[in-house]
N, C-alpha and C positions, 0 to 999 in steps of 0.2 A: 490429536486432531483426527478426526474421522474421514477416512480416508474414499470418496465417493467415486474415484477411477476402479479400475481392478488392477493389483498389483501388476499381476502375469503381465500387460500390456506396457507395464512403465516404471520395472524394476528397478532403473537410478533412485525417480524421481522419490517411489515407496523407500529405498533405504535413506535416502538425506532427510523425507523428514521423521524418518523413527530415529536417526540420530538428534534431528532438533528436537524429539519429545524425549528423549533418555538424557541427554544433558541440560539442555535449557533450565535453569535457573529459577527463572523469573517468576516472582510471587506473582503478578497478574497472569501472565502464561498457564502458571500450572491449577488457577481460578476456572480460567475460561476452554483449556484445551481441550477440552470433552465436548465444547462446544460449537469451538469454530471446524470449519467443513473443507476440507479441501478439491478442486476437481481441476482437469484439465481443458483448456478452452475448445476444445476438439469433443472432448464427450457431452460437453455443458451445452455447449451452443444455441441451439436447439431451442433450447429454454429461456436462454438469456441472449435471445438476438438483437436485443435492444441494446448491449453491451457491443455490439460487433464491431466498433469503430476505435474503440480504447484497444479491446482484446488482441485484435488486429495487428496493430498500429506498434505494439511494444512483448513485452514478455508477463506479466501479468496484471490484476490489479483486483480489488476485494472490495465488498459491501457488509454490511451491520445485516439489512435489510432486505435478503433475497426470500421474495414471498414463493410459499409453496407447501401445499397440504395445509394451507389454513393456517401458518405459521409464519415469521419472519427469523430469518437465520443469517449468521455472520458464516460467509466464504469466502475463500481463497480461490483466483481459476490463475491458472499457469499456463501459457501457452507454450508448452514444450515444443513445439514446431516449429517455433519461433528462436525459443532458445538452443534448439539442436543446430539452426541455421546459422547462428550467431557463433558455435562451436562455443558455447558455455561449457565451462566446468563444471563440478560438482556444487561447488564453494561457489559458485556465482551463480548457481541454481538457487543453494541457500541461502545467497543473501539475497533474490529478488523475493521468496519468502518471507526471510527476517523483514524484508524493508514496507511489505503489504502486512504481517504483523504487528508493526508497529503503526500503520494507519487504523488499525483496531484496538492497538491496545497504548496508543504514545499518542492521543488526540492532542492538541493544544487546546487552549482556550481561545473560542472563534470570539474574533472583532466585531460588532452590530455591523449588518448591514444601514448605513446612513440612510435610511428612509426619510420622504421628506417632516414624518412629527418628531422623528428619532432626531433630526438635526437640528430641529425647531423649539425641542425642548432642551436641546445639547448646546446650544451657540452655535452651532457649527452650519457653515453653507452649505445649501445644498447643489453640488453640481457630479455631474458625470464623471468628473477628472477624480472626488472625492471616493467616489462608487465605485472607481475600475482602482483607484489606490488600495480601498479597505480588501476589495475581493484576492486585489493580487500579493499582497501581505497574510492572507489567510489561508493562499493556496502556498504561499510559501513557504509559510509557517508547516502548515498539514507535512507537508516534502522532507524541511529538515527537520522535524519528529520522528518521523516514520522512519528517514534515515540514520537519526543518531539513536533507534533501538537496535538496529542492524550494528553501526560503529560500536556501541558500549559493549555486543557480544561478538566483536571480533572482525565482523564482515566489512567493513569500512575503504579498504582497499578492492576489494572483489564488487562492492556495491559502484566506486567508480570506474572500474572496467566495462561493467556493465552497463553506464552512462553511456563510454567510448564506442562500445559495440550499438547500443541502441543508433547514435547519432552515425556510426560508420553504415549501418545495414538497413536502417528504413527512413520516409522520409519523416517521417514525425521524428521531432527532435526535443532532444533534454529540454522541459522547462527549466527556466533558473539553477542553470548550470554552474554556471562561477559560483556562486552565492552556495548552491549547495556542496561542490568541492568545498571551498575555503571552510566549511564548515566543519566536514566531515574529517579534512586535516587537523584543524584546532583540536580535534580530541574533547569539543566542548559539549555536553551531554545535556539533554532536554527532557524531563518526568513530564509527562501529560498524563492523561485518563483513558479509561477507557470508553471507546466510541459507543454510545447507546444503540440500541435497535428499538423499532418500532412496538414489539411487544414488550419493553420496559415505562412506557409513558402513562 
């Protein structure tokens, strides 16, 4: 992963993920890790102040599509300040990485949104109860992906502390909490794809 902080300023952060690039596995991982970018929400900001309410709000979170120099690129931002506040570990540093890895590289297969031709040609009704059902089954979906890339390499108990501390220390709180524990207990494993970006279309 390309590392866009400066070491010197965030020595944990630099050694956990050259340990995720010297063991990590993963035949998509070792496809795209030259690719994807990492940076901390503190040096990024700036740039992606559009992001400042996610960033904020929790300990990291990633895009396919961060435009810049005429390019779109997949990054990772980490809010270290956030997670130093939370007193993360190492291992629960790794796994809020593994778990925004796996939003890029553990997509599921999104549900149409039910538009009114989509449902017209589908049988299906069109109402708002339909619309907020499909959106919140797709963001749930996206959640326990991302988190059963983290579970299948190990992270799966550190990824739920990491729920516990988010909901203990700020007010934004776990989406589909239950649902994602109970998942991430089962030990039950989800292959998705990898997330496209805008200069693949």
């Amino acid at each position: 992963m390309i590392k866009r902080f400066n070491p010197k300023d965030y020595p944990d952060l630099d050694r956990i993920i050259d340990d995720i690039e010297s063991t990590l596995e993963c035949p998509k991982f070792k496809e795209f890790h030259d690719i994807i970018e990492v940076d901390t929400w503190g040096n990024i900001k700036v740039k992606m102040s559009h992001n400042s309410s996610i960033a904020e709000a929790g300990f990291g979170f990633c895009t396919p599509n961060f435009y810049e120099y005429g390019a779109y690129v997949r990054i990772i931002v980490i809010n270290i300040e956030n997670c130093n506040l939370a007193q993360f570990t190492d291992r629960e540093i790794a796994a809020i990485i593994f778990h925004e890895l796996g939003h890029l590289l553990n997509e599921p297969k999104i549900i149409p949104k039910p538009t009114y031709i989509y449902c017209l040609e589908n049988g299906i009704d069109f109402t708002q109860e339909n619309v907020q059902k499909t959106n919140d089954e797709n963001n749930l979906n996206k959640e326990v992906y991302a988190d059963s890339y983290a579970n299948q390499y190990g992270y799966g108990e550190e990824l739920i502390t990491t729920f516990l501390k988010q909901n203990m220390h700020f007010d934004q709180k776990i989406g589909y909490l239950e649902e994602r524990v109970q998942n991430i207990n089962s030990k039950e494993f989800f292959n998705g794809n990898v997330m496209e970006n805008k200069a693949e279309h």
